[in-house]
C-alpha positions as a printed Julia matrix, in Angstrom:
93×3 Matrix{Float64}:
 110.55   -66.61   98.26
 109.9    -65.31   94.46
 112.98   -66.72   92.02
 115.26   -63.75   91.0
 115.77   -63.49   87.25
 118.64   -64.21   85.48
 120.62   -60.92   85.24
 123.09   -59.99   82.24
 126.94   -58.67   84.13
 129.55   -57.68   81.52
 128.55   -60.16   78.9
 127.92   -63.63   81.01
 125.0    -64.58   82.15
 124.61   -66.49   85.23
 121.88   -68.7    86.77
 121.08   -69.2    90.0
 119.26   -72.32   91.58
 117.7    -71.02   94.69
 115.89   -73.27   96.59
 112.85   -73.53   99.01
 113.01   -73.95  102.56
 112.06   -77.72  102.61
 114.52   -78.65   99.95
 117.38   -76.92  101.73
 116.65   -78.68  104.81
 116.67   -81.72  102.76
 120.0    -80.89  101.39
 121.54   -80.04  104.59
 119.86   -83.48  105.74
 121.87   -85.38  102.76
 125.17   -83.25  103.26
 125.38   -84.35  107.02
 124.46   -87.72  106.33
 127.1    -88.36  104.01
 129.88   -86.56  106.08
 129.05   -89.09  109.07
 129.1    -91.6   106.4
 132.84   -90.08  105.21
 133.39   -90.36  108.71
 132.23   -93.31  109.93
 133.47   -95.59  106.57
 137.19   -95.65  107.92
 136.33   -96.26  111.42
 134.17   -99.28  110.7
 137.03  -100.97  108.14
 139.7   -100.57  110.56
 137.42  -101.61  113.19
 136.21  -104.8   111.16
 139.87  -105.87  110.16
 140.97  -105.32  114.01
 138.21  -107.92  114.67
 139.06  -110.06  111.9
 142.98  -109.99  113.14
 141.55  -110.9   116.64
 139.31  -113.78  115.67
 141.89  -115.58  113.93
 144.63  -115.09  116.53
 141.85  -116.63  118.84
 141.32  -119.43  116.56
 144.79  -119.96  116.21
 145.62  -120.25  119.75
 142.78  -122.38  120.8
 143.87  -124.94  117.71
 147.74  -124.65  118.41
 146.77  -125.62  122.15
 144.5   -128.31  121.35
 147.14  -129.73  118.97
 149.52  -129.07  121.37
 147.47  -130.79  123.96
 146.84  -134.13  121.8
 150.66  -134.37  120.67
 151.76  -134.57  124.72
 148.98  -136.81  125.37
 150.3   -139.47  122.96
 153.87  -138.66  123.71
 153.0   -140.08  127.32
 150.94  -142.54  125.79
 153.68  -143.7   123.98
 156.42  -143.65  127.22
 153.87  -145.73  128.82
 153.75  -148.47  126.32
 157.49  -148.58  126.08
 157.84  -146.86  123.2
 160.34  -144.65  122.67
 158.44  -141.46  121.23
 159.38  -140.89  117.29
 161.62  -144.04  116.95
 158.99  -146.76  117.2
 161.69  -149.16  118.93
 160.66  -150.6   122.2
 162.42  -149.34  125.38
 163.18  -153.43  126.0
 166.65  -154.47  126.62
């Protein structure tokens, strides 16, 4: 396709960038990737700190219950020695 010249309208004169086929298809090829990108960006974030949210609520429950876990196991630990639990005073009379 031949470039047009630049034509002279009331005084202004205006330039056009015309382009050839394979650079438009490159253009349109950069244009769509960086709308998916637009679109995808927000998706990805919100997916990652979902995630992140989930993981640590995991962790969190799995520690709570081991701790949870260990503090009834020496509570009957102590009961069985006699103890009574957070006093440290024997259960003898």
């Amino acid at each position: 396709m031949p470039k047009a010249k630049p034509s002279l309208q009331g005084g202004v004169i205006i330039h056009r960038i015309e382009f050839q086929e394979k650079e438009r298809d490159i253009l349109e090829m950069y244009a769509l990737s960086k709308s998916i990108n637009n679109i995808l960006w927000p998706v990805v974030t919100a997916g990652s700190a979902i995630g992140g949210f989930y993981l640590i609520n995991e962790i969190w429950g799995q520690s709570t219950a081991f701790w949870d876990k260990a503090k009834d196991t020496m509570f009957m630990q102590a009961i069985e020695a006699g103890l009574r639990p957070f006093t440290k005073k024997r259960n003898d009379k």
